[in-house]
C-alpha positions in Angstrom: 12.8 21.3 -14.1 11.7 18.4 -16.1 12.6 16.1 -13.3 10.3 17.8 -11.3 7.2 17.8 -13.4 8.2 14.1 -14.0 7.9 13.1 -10.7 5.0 14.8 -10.0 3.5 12.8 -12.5 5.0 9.5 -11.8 4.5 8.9 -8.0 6.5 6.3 -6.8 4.1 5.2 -4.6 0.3 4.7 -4.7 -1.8 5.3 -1.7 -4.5 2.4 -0.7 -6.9 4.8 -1.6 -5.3 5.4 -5.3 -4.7 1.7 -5.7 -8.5 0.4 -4.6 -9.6 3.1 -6.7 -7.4 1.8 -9.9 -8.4 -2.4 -9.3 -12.2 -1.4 -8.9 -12.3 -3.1 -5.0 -14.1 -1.7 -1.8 -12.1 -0.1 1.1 -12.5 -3.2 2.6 -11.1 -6.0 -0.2 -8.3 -3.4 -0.7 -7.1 -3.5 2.9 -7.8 -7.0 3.3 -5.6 -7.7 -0.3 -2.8 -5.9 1.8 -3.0 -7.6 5.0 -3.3 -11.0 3.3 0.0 -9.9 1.3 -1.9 -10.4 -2.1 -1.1 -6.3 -2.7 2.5 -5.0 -2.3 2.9 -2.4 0.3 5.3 -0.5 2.6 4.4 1.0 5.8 5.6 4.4 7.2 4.4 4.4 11.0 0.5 4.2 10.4 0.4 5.3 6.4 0.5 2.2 4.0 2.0 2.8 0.8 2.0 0.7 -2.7 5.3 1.2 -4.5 4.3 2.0 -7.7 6.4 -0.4 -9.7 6.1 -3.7 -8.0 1.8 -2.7 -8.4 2.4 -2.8 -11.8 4.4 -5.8 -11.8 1.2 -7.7 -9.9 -1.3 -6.2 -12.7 0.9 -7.2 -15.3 1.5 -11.0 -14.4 5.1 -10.3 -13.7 7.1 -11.8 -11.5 7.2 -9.8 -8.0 10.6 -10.6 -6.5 10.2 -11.0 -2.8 11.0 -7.8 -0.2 14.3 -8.0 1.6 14.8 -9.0 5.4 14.9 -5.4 6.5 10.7 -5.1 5.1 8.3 -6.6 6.7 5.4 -8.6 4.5 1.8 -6.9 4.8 0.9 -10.0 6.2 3.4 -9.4 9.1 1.7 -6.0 9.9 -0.7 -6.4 12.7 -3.6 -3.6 12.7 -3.3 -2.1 9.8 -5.9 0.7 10.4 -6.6 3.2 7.2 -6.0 6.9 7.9 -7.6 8.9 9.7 -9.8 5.7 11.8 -9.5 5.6 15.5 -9.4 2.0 16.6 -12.0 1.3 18.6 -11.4 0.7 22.5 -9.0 2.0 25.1 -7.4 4.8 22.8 -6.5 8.0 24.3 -9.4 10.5 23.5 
């Protein structure tokens, strides 16, 4: 049962949300960190995710080794639209 409670308190990822909140940026720095690449992240469909280690790699001056092949680079992720945003234009109602 202890590896429950321990993962509950350990996420292994932060959401963009969590991870803005943590650095003290605006929604908007936060995603644009991602995009640019500056901010670790995986993407599951539409939901961005920060792994929780290599986040505290970048805020400890660590060395971030770099994803493999099969993961794409935030900065190779067109549109990356937050949660629960509608992009604006010829969307489906």
């Amino acid at each position: 049962m202890s590896d429950k409670r321990t993962l509950k308190a350990r996420p292994l990822v932060y959401t963009v949300d969590e991870v803005r909140r943590l650095l003290g940026l605006g929604k908007n720095q936060a995603y644009n960190a991602i995009r640019s690449g500056e901010i670790p992240s995986i993407r599951l469909g539409r939901l961005i995710l920060v792994p929780r280690a290599r986040f505290h790699q970048l805020v400890n001056g660590d060395a971030i080794p770099m994803p493999a092949e099969s993961e794409p680079l935030a900065a190779e992720q067109p549109d990356i639209v937050p949660a629960g945003e509608m992009r604006r234009g010829g969307g489906a109602g």
